[in-house]
LUMRODREN-38836 format. One record per residue (C-alpha): residue in one letter; x, y, z. Coordinates in Angstrom, 1 decimal, padded with zeros to 4 digits. Layout:
<atom resn="a" X="X" Y="Y" Z="Z"/>
...
! end
This chain:
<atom resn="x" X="119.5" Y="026.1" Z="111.2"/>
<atom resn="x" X="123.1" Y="026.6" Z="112.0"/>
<atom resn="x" X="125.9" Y="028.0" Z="108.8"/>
<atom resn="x" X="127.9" Y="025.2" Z="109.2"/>
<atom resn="x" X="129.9" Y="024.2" Z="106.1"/>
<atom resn="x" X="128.6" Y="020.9" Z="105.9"/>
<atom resn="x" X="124.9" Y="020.3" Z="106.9"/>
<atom resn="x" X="124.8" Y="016.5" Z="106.7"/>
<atom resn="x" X="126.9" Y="013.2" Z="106.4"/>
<atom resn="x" X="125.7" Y="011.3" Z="103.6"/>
<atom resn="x" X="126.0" Y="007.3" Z="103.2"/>
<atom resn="x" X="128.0" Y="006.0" Z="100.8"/>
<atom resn="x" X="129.9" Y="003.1" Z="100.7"/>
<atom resn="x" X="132.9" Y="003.3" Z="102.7"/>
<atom resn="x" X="136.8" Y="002.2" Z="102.0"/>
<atom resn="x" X="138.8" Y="001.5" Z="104.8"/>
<atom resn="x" X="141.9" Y="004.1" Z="105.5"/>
<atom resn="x" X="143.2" Y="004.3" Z="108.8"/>
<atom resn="x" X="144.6" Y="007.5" Z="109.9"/>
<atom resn="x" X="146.2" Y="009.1" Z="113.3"/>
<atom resn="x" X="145.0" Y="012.2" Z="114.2"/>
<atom resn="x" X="145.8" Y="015.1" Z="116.7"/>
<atom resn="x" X="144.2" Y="015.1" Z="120.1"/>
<atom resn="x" X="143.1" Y="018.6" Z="119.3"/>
<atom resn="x" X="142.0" Y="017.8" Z="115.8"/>
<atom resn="x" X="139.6" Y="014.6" Z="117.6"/>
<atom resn="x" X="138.4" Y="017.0" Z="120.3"/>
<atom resn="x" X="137.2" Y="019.8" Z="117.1"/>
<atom resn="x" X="135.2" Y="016.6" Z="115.5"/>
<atom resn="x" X="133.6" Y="015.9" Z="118.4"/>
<atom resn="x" X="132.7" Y="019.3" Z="119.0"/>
<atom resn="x" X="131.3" Y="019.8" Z="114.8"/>
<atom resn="x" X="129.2" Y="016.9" Z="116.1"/>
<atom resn="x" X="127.7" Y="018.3" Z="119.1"/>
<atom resn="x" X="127.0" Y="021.7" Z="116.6"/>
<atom resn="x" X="125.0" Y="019.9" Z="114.1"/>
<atom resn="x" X="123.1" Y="017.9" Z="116.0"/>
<atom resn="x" X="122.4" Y="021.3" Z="118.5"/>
<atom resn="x" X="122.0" Y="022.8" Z="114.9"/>
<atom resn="x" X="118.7" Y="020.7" Z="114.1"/>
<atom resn="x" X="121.0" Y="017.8" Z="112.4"/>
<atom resn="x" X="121.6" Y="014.4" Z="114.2"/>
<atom resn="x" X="124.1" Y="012.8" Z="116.1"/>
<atom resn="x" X="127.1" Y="012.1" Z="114.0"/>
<atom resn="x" X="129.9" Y="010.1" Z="115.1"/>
<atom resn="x" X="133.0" Y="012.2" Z="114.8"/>
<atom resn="x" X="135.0" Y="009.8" Z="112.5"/>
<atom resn="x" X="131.7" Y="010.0" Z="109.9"/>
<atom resn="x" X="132.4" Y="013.9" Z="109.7"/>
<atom resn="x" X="136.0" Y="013.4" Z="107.9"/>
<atom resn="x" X="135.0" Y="012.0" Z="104.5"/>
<atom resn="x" X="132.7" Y="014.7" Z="104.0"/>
<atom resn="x" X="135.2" Y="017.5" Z="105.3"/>
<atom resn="x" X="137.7" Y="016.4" Z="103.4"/>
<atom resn="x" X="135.6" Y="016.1" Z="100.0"/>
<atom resn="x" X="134.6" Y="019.6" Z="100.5"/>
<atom resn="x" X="138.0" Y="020.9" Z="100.8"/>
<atom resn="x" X="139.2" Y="019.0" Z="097.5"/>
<atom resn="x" X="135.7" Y="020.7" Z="095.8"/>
<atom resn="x" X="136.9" Y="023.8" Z="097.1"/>
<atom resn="x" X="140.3" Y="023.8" Z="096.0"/>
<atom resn="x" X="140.7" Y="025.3" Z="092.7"/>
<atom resn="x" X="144.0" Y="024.2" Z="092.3"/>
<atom resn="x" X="143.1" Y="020.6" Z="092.8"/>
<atom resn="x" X="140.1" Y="021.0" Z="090.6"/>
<atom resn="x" X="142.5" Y="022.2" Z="087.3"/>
<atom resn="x" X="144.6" Y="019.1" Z="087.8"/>
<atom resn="x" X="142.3" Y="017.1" Z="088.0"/>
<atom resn="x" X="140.7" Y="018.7" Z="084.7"/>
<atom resn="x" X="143.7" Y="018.0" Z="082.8"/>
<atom resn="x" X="145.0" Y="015.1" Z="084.4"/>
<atom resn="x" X="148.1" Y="016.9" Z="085.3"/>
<atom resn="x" X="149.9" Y="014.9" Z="088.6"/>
<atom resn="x" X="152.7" Y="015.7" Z="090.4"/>
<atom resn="x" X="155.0" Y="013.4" Z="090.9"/>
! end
């Protein structure tokens, strides 16, 4: 099993956001795809790998994670 940061997509139900991203940034997705499913995992599309990528960064951030704890925003 690979020590990728995020071992598998899971379903949830989806809200639409269109974003644009890099070239470079597409061409990394579709190589984290390749890498799980080489890793054991399955196929993943590469647009299926962003909503968990960018949930574990938020979870990660410790900043994030005290505003969020006292419902501090910046405006």
């Amino acid at each position: 099993m690979s020590k990728l940061k995020l071992s598998s997509v899971l379903d949830d139900t989806p809200v639409k956001l269109t974003v644009e991203l890099p070239a470079a940034v597409h061409r990394d997705l579709v190589a984290y795809s390749e890498a799980l499913k080489k890793g054991g995992g399955r196929a993943v599309e590469p647009a299926k790998l962003v909503p968990p990528m960018v949930a574990r960064f938020m979870g990660t951030d410790r900043e994030f994670a005290r505003m969020k704890r006292t419902g501090e925003r910046n405006s």
